[in-house]
C-alpha positions in Angstrom: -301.8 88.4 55.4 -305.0 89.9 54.3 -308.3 88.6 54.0 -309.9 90.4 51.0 -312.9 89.9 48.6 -312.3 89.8 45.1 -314.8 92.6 43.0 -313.5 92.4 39.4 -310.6 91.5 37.1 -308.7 94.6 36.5 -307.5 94.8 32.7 -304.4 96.6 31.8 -303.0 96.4 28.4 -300.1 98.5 28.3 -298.1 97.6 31.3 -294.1 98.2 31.9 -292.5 95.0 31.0 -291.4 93.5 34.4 -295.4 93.0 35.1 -295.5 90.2 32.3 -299.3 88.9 32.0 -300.1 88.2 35.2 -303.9 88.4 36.2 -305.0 91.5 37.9 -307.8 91.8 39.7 -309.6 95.0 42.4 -309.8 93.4 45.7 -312.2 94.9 48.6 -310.2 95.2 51.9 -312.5 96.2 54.6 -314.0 99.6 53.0 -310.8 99.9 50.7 -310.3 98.8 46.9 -307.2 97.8 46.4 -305.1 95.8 42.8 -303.6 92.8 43.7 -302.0 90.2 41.6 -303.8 86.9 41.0 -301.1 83.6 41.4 -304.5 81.3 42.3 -307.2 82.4 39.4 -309.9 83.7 41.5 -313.1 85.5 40.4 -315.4 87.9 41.4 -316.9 86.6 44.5 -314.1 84.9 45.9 -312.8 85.6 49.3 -309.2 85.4 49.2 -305.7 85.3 51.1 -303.6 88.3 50.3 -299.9 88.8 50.8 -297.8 92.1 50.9 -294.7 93.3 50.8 -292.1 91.3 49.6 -294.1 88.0 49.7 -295.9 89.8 47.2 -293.0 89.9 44.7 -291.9 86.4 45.7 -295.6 84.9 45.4 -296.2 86.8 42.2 -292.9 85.1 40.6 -290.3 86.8 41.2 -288.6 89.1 44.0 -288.1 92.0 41.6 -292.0 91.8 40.6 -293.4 94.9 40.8 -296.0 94.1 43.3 -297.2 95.1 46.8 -300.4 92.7 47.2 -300.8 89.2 45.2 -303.7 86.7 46.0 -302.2 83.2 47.4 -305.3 81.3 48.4 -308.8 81.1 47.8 -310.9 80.5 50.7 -313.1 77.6 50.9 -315.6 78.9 53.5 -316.0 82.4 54.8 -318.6 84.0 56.9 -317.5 87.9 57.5 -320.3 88.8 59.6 -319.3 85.8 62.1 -315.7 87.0 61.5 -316.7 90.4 62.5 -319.0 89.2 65.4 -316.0 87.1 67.1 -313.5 89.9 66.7 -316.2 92.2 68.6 -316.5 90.0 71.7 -319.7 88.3 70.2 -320.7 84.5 71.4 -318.1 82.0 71.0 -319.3 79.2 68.6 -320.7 77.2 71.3 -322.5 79.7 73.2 -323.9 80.7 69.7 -325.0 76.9 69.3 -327.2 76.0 72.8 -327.3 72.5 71.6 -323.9 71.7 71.2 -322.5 72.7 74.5 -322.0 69.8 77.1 -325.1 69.1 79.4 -324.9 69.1 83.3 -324.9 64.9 84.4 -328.8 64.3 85.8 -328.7 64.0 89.1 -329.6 60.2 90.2 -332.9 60.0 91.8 
């Protein structure tokens, strides 16, 4: 699975006949633009769960679909640059967040 942002609906009138009507739309994965197939009804904006290969075809309808990438989830909250900060070795969440790591017991006097 792929997490990808969704850029623009792709429009494609004339289109072999085993793509049907399905949505298309130009997803952003990492630096890369790629078309995926939209099963959830996304829009620009939207950060998105992206399958491949033949859970493509499957999620998309059908196992004969000819797809390689269809959007299965929209995601509800997404921060990338915390994404990319954790995956770099950056501050877990609660050394990020001073205040809510557990205090030392006070020492009785």
């Amino acid at each position: 699975m792929l997490i990808c942002k969704v850029v623009k609906p792709l429009v494609s009138t004339n289109r072999i006949a085993d793509f049907q009507h399905k949505h298309l739309q130009v997803v952003l994965d990492g630096s890369t633009q790629k078309v995926a197939v939209d099963a959830v009804g996304a829009i620009p904006g939207d950060w998105v769960i992206c399958v491949g290969s033949s859970a493509a075809r499957e999620a998309a309808g059908s196992k004969s679909y000819p797809s390689d990438l269809t959007i299965v989830g929209i995601i509800d909250h997404w921060d990338p640059d915390a994404a990319k900060e954790m995956a770099a070795g950056g501050p877990s969440a609660s050394q990020a967040n001073p205040a809510s790591a557990a205090k030392p017991p006070e020492a009785a006097s």
